[in-house]
C-alpha positions as protocol buffer text, in pm:
chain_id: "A"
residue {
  index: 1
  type: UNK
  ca { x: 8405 y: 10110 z: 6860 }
}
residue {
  index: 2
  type: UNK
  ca { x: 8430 y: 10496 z: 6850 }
}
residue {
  index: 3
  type: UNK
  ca { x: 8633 y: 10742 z: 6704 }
}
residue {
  index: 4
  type: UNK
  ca { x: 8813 y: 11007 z: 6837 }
}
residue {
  index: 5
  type: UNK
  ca { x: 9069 y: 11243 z: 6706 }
}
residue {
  index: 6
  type: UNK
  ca { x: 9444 y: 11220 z: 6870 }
}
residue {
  index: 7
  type: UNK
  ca { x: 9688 y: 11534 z: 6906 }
}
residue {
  index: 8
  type: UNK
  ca { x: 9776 y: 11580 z: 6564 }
}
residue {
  index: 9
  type: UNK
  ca { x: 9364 y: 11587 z: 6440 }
}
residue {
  index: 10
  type: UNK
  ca { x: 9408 y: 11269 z: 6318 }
}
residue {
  index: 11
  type: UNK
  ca { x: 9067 y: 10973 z: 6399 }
}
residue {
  index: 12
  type: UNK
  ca { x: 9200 y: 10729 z: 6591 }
}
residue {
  index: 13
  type: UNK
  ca { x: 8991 y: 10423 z: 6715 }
}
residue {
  index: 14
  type: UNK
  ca { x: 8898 y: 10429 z: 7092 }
}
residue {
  index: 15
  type: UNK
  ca { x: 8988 y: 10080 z: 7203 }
}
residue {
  index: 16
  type: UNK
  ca { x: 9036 y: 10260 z: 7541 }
}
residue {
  index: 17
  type: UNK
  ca { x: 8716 y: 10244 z: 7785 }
}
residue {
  index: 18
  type: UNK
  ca { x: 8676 y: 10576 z: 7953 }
}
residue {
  index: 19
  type: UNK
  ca { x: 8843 y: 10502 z: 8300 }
}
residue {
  index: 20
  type: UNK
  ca { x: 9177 y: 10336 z: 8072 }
}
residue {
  index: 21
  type: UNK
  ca { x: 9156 y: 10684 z: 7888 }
}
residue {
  index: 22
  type: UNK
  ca { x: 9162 y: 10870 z: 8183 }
}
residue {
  index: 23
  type: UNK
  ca { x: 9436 y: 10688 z: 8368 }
}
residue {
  index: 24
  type: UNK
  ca { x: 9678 y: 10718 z: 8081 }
}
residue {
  index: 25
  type: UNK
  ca { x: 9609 y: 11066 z: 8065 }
}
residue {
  index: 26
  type: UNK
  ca { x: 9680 y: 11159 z: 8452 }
}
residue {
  index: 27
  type: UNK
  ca { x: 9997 y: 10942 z: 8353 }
}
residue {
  index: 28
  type: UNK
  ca { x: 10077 y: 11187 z: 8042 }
}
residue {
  index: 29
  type: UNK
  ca { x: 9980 y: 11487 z: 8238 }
}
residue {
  index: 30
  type: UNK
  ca { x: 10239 y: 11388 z: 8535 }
}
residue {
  index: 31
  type: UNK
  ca { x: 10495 y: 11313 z: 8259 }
}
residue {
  index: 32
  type: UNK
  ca { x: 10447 y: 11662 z: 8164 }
}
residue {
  index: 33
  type: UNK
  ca { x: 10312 y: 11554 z: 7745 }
}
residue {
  index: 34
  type: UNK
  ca { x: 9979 y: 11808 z: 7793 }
}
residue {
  index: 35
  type: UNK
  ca { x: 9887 y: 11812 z: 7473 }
}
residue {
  index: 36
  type: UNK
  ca { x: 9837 y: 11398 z: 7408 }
}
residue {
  index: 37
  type: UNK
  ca { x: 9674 y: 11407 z: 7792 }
}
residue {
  index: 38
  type: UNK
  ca { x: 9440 y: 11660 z: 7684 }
}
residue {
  index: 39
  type: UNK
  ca { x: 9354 y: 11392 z: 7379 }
}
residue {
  index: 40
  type: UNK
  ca { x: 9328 y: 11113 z: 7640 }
}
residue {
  index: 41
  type: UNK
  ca { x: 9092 y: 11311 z: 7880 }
}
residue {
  index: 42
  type: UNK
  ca { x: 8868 y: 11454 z: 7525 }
}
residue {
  index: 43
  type: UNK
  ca { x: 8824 y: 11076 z: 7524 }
}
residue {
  index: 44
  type: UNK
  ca { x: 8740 y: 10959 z: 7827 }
}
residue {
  index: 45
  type: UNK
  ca { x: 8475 y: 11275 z: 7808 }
}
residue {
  index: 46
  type: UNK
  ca { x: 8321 y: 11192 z: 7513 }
}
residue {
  index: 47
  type: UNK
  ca { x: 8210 y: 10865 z: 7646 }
}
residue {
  index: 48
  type: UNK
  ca { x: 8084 y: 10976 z: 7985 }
}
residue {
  index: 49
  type: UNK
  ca { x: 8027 y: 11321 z: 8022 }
}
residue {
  index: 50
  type: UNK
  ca { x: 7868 y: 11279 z: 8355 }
}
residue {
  index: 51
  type: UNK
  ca { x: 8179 y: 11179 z: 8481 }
}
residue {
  index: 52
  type: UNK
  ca { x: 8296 y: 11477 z: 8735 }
}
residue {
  index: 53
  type: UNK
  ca { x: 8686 y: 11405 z: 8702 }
}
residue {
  index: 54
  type: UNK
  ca { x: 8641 y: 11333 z: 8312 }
}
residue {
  index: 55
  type: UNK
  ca { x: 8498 y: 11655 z: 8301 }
}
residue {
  index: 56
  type: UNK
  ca { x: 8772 y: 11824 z: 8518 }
}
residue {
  index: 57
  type: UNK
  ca { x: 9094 y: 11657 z: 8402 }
}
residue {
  index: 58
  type: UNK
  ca { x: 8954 y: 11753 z: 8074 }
}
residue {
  index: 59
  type: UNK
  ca { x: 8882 y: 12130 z: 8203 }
}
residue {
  index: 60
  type: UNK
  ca { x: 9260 y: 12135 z: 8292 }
}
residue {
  index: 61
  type: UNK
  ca { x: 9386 y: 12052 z: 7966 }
}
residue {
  index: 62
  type: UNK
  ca { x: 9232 y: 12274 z: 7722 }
}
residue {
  index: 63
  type: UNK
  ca { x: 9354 y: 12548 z: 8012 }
}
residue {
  index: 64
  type: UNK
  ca { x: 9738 y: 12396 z: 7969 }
}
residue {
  index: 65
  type: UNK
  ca { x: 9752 y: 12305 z: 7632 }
}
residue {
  index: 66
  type: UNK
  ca { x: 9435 y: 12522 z: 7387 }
}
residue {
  index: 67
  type: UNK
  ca { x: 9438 y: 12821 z: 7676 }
}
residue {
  index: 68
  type: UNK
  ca { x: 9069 y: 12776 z: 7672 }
}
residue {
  index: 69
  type: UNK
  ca { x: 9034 y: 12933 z: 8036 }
}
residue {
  index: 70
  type: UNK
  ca { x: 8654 y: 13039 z: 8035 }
}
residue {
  index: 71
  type: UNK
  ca { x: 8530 y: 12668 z: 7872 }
}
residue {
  index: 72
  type: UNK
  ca { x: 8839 y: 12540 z: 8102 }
}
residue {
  index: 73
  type: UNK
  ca { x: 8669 y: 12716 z: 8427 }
}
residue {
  index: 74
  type: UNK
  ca { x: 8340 y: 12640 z: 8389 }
}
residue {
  index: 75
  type: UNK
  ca { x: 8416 y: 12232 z: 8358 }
}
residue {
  index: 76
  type: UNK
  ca { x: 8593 y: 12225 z: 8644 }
}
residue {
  index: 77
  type: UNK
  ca { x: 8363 y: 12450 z: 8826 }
}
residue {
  index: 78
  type: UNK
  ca { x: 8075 y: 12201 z: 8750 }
}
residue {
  index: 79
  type: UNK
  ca { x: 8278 y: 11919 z: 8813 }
}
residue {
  index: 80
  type: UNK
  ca { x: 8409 y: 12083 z: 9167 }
}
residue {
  index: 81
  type: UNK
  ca { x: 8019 y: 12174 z: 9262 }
}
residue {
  index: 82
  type: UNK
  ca { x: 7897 y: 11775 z: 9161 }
}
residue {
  index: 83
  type: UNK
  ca { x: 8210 y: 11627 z: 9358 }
}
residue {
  index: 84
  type: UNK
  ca { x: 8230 y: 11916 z: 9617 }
}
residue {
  index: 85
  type: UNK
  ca { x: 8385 y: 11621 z: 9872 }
}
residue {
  index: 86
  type: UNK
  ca { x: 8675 y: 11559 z: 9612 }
}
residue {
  index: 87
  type: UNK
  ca { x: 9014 y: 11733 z: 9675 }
}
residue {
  index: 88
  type: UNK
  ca { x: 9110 y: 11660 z: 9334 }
}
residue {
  index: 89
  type: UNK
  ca { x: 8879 y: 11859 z: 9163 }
}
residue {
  index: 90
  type: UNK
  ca { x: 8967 y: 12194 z: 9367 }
}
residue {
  index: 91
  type: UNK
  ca { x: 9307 y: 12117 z: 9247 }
}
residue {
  index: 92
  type: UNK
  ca { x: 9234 y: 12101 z: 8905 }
}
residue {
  index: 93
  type: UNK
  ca { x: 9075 y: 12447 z: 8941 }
}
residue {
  index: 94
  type: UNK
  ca { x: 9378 y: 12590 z: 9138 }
}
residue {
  index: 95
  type: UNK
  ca { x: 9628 y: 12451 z: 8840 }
}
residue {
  index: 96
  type: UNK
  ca { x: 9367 y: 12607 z: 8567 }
}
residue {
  index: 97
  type: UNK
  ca { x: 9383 y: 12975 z: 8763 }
}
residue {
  index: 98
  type: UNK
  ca { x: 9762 y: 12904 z: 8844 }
}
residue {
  index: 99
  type: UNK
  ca { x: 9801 y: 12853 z: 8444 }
}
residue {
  index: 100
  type: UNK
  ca { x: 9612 y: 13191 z: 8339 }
}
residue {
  index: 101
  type: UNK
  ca { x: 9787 y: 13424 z: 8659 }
}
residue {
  index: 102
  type: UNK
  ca { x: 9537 y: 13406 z: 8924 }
}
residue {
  index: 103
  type: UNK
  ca { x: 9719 y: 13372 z: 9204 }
}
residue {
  index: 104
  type: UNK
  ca { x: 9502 y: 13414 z: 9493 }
}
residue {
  index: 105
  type: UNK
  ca { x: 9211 y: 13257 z: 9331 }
}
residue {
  index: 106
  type: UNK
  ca { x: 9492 y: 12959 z: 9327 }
}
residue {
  index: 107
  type: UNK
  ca { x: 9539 y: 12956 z: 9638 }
}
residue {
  index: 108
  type: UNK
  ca { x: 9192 y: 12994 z: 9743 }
}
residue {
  index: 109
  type: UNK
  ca { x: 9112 y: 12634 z: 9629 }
}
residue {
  index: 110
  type: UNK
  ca { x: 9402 y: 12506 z: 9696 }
}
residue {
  index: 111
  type: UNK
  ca { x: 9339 y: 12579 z: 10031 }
}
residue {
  index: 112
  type: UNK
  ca { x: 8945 y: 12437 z: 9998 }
}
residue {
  index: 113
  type: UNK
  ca { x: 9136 y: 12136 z: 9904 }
}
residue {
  index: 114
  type: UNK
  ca { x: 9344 y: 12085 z: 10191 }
}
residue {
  index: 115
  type: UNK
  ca { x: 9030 y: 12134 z: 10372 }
}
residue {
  index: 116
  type: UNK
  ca { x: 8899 y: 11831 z: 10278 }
}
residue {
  index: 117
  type: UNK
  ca { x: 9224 y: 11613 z: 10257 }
}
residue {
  index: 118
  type: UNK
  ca { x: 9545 y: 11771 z: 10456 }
}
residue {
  index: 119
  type: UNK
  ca { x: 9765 y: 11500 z: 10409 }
}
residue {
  index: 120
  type: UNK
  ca { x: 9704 y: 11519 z: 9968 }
}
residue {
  index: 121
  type: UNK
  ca { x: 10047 y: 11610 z: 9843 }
}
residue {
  index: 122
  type: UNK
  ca { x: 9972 y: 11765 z: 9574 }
}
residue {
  index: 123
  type: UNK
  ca { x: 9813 y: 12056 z: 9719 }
}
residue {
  index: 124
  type: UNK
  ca { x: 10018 y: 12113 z: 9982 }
}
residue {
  index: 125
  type: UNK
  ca { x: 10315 y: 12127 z: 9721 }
}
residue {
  index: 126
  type: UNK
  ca { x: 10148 y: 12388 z: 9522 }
}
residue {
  index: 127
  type: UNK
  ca { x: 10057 y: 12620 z: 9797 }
}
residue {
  index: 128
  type: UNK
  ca { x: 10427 y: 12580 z: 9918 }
}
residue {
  index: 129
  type: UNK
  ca { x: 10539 y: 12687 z: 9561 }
}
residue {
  index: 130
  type: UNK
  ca { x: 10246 y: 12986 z: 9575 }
}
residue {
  index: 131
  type: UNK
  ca { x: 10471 y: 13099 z: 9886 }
}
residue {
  index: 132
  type: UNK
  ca { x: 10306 y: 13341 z: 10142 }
}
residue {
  index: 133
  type: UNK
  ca { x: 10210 y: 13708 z: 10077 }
}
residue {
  index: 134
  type: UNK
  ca { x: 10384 y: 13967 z: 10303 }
}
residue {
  index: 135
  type: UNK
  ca { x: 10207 y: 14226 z: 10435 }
}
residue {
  index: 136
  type: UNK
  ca { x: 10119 y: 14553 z: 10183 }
}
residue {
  index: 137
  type: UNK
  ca { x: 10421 y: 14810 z: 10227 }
}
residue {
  index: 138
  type: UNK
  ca { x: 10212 y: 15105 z: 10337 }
}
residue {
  index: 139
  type: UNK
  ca { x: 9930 y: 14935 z: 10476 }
}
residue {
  index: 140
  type: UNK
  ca { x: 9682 y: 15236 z: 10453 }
}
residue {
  index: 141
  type: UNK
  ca { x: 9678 y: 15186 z: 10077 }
}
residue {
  index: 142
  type: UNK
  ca { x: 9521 y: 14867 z: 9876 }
}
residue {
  index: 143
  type: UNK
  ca { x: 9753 y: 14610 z: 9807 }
}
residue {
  index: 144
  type: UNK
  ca { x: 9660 y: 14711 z: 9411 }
}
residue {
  index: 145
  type: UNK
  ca { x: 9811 y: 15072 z: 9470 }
}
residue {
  index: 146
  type: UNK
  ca { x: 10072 y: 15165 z: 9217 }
}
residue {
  index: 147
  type: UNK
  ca { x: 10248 y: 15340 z: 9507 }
}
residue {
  index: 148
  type: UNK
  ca { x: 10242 y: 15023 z: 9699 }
}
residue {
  index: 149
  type: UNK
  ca { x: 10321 y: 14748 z: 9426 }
}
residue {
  index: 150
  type: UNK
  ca { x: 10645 y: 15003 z: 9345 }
}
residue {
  index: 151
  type: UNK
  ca { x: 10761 y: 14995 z: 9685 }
}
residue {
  index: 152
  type: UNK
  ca { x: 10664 y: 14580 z: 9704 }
}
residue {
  index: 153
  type: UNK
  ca { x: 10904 y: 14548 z: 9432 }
}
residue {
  index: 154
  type: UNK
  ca { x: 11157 y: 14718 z: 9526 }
}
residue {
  index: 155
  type: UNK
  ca { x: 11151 y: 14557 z: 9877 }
}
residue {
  index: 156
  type: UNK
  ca { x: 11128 y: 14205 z: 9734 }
}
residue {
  index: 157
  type: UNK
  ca { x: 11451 y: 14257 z: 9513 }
}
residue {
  index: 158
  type: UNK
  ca { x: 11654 y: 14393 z: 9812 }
}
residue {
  index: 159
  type: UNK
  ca { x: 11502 y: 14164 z: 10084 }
}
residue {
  index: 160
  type: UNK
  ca { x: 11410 y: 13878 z: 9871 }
}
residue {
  index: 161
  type: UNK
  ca { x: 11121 y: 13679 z: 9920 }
}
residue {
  index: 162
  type: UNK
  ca { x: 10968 y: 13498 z: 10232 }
}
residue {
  index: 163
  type: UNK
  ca { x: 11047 y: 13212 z: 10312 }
}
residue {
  index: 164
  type: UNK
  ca { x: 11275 y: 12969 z: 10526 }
}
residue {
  index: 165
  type: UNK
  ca { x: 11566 y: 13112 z: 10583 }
}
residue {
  index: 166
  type: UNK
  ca { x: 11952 y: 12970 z: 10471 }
}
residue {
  index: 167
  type: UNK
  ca { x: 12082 y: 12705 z: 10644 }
}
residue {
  index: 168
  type: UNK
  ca { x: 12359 y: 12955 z: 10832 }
}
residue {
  index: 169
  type: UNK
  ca { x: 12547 y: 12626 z: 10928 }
}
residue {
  index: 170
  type: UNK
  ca { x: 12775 y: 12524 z: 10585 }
}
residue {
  index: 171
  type: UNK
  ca { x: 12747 y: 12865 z: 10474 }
}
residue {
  index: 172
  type: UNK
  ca { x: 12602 y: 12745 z: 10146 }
}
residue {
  index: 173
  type: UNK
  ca { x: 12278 y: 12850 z: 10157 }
}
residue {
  index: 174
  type: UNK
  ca { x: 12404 y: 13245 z: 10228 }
}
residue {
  index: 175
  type: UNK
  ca { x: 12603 y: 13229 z: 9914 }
}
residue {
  index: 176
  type: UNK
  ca { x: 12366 y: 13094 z: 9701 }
}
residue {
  index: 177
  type: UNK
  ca { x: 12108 y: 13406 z: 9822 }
}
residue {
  index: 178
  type: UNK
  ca { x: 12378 y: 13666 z: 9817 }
}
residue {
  index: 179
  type: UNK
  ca { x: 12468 y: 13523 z: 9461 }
}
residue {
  index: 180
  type: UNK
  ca { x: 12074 y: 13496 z: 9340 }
}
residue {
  index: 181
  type: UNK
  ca { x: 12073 y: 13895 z: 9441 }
}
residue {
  index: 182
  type: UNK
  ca { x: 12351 y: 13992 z: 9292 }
}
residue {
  index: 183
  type: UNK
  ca { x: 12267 y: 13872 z: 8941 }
}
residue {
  index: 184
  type: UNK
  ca { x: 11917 y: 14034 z: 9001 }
}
């Protein structure tokens, strides 16, 4: 029997094997309770290190709950390049980018995901959430520009983002945009 310590830095025994610790901690993690999945995933890591979704569920956490992203990055980066065929594992290093700001890098293997499986859900919700780029306001200028990320501002609170548009039909939709702007 090993021990390992639990959120609070307690030892705890691990009656758990490695794939029971993992399972409950994909459970915890979907409940939203980051910090006792992270414990659950230090587990299942400590007893098989070789493991590439040990190693990048376990990545993930210390991104959402210590804000570890550089030790965070490079576990699921190892785990991604050992499993390359696994859409999981490029979503694990979307959500780790996603958590520090890095939108495009996000999206980037989110997208190398969907590659792989198009139907995984998970994925495809995230890149919906992502939402699309529009085009740079004066295209002659990077997208980086303070000239152009002023103007991109100002455009997106008077136009709004992209996207569907409201259902015209009950009339609901319109008034819940028109409301959203006007409290902006």
């Amino acid at each position: 029997m090993r021990r390992v310590r639990d959120a609070k830095g307690d030892m705890m025994d691990a009656t758990f094997t490695a794939e029971e610790q993992f399972r409950r901690g994909k459970a915890l993690l979907g409940e939203g309770r980051h910090a006792e999945a992270l414990e659950c995933f230090r587990a299942a890591h400590q007893v098989d290190r070789a493991n590439p979704r040990y190693r990048s569920h376990y990545g993930l956490g210390l991104a959402l709950v210590e804000r570890r992203f550089d030790r965070a990055l490079e576990l699921c980066r190892s785990a991604a390049k050992e499993e390359f065929f696994n859409p999981e594992l490029y979503h694990n290093l979307a959500r780790v980018h996603m958590a520090f700001g890095y939108k495009s890098e996000a999206i980037r293997y989110l997208r190398r995901g969907l590659m792989i499986d198009p139907a995984h859900a998970g994925l495809a919700t995230d890149l919906e959430q992502l939402g699309r780029r529009q085009p740079a306001v004066l295209p002659f200028l990077p997208r980086s520009h303070p000239v152009n990320r002023w103007l991109g501002r100002l455009r997106h609170r008077f136009a709004g983002p992209i996207g569907p548009e409201p259902d015209a039909g009950d009339g609901v939709g319109a008034r819940a945009v028109d409301a959203g702007r006007s409290s902006a």
